[in-house]
C-alpha positions in Angstrom: -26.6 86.0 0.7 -23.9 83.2 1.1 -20.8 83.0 -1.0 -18.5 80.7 -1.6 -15.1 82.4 -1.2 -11.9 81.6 -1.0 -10.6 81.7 2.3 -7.2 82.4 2.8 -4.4 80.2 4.4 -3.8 82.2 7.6 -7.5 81.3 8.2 -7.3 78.0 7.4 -4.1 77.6 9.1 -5.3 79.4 12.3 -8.7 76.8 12.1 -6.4 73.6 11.8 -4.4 74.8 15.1 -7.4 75.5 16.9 -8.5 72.2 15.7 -5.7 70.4 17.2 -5.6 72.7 20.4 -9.1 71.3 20.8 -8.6 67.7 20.1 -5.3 68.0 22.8 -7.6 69.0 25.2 -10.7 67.2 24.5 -8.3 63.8 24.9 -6.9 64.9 28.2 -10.7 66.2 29.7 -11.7 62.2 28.2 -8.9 60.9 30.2 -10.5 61.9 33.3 -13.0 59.0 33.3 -10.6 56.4 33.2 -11.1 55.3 36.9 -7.2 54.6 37.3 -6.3 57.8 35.9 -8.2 60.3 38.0 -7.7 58.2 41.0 -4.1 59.4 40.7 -4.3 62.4 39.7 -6.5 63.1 43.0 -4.0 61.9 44.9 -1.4 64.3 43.3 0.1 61.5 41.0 0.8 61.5 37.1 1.6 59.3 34.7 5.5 59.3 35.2 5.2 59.7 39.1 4.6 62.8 41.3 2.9 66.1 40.6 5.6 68.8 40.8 5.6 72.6 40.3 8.4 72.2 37.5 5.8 69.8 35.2 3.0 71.9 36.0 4.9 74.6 34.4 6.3 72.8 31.7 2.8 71.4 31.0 1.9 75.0 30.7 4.3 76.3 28.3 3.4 73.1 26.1 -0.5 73.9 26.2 0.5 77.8 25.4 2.3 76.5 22.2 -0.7 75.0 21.0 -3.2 78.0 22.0 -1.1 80.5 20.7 -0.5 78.9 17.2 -4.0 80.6 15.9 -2.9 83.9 16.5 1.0 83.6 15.5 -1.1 82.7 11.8 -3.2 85.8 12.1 -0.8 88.4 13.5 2.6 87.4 11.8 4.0 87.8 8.5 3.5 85.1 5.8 7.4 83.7 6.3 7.6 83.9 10.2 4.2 82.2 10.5 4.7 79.7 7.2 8.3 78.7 9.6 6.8 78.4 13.0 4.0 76.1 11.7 6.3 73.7 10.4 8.6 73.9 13.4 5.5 73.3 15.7 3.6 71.4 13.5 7.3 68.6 13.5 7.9 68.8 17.1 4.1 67.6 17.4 4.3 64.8 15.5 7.7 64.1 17.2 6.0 64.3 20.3 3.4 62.0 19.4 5.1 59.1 17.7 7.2 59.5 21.1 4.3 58.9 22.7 2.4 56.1 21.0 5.9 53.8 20.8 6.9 54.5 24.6 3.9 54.0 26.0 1.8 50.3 26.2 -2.0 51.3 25.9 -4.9 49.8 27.2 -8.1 49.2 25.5 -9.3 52.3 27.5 -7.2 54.7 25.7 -7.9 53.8 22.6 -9.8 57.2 22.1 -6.8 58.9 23.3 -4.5 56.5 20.3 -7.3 58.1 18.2 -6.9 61.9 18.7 -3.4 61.6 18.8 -3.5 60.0 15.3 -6.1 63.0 14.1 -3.3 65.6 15.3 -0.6 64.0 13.6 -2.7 64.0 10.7 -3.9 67.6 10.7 -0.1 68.6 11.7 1.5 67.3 8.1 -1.6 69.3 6.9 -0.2 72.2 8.7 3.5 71.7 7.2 1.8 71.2 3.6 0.0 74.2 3.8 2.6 76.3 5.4 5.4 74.9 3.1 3.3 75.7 -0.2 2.2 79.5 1.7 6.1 80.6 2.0 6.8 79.2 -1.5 3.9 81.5 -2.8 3.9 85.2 -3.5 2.6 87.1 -0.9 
């Protein structure tokens, strides 16, 4: 029969990273159907100019921060995880608010204004959770 149990923070933590891994990518699989956007990108153009190894890489280690956050919650020790989330979890939203001031938006990317708003969101969950998980006894 179903339960209500408590479910412990390294869950929840892992589920709000895969949350945000999903939004990240969900916004950047929307951005495909702006017509100006995938007209560039099919002819080997980003947003701040030419495609290069060097961001394809870099783009790479950024989405493998994200993806990896679930497990660091699930594998690592209550301190090392409750520390990485906060570290991530601030460099995200630093990230982000980089992002939305820089950048002038279109009514197109409003969904994209939208997801980037729900990560910063469920990243200062992240640092709430993680900061009151390494202030608990383990």
């Amino acid at each position: 029969m179903l339960t209500n149990t408590s479910v412990p923070i390294r869950f929840k933590l892992a589920g709000l990273w895969l949350t945000v891994f999903l939004l990240f990518i969900y916004g950047d699989l929307l951005s495909m159907w702006i017509p100006t956007r995938l007209n560039g990108l099919l002819h080997g153009k980003m947003d701040d100019g030419s495609t290069t190894p060097a961001k394809l890489l870099a783009i790479a280690i950024y989405i493998t921060i994200y993806a990896l956050m679930p497990l660091v919650n699930l594998i690592f020790s209550q301190k090392i995880s409750g520390i990485l989330n906060i570290i991530i979890a601030v460099l995200l939203i630093a990230f982000w608010l980089f992002i939305l001031v820089s950048f002038s938006f279109d009514a197109m990317w409003n969904f994209y204004i939208y997801l980037a708003v729900l990560e910063i969101i469920l990243a200062l969950i992240i640092i709430y959770g993680s900061w009151r998980w390494i202030k608990s006894k383990a």
